[in-house]
PLY file of the C-alpha trace (Angstrom):
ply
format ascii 1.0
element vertex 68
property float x
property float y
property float z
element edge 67
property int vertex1
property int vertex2
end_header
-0.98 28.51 -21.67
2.55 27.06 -21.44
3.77 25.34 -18.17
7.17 25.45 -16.76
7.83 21.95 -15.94
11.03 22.29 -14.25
9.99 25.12 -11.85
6.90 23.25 -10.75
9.38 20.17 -9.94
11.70 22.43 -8.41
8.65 24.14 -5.87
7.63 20.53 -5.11
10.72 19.29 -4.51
11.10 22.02 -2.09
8.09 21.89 -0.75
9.02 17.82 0.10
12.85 18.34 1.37
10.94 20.72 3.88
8.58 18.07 5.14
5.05 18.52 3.54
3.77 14.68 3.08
1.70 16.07 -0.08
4.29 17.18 -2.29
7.28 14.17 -0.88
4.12 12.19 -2.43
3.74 13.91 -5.80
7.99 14.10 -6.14
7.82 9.92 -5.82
4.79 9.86 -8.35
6.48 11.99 -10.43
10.00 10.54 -10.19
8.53 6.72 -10.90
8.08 7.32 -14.45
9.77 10.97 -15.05
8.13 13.84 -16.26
9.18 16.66 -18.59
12.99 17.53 -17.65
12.78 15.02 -15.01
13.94 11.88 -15.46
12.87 8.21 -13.79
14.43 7.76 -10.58
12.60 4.42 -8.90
14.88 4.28 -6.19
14.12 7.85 -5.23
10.66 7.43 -5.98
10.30 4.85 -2.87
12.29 6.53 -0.80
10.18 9.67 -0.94
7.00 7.56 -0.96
8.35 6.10 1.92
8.64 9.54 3.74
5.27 10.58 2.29
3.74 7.04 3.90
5.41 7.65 7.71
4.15 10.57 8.16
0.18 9.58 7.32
-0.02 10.44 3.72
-3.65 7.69 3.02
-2.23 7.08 -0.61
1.37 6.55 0.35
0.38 4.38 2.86
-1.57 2.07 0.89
1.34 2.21 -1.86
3.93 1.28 0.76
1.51 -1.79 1.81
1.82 -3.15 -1.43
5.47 -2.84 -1.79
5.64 -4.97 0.80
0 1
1 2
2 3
3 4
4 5
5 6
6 7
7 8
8 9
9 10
10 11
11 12
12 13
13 14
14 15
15 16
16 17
17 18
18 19
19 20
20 21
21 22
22 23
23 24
24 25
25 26
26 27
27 28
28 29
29 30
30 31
31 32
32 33
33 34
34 35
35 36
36 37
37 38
38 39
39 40
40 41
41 42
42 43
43 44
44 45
45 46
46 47
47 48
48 49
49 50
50 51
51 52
52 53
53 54
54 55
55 56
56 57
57 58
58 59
59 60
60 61
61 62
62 63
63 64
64 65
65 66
66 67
């Protein structure tokens, strides 16, 4: 079955520019390392970490604590 890569980053990037803590978490693991169409972005990858992390998100948190 063939995925469309660039759609799924598009609904998750959506999906994190409205606020959900999930997917602002999965857009920074996903921009770390690029995926597919999507290329690295580190310095985006914190920042939406970041926003993942201050609003809860148990994984982002404990990422953000190591940054430090």
């Amino acid at each position: 079955m063939p995925t469309d890569l660039a759609r799924g980053h598009a609904l998750i990037r959506a999906a994190a520019e409205k606020g959900y803590a999930e997917a602002q978490f999965s857009l920074g693991a996903i921009l770390l390392e690029g995926e597919g169409p999507l290329a690295a972005d580190p310095d985006a990858s914190e920042r939406w970490v970041r926003k993942a992390a201050a609003q809860g998100h148990p994984e982002a948190c404990r990422i953000v604590g190591l940054m430090a």
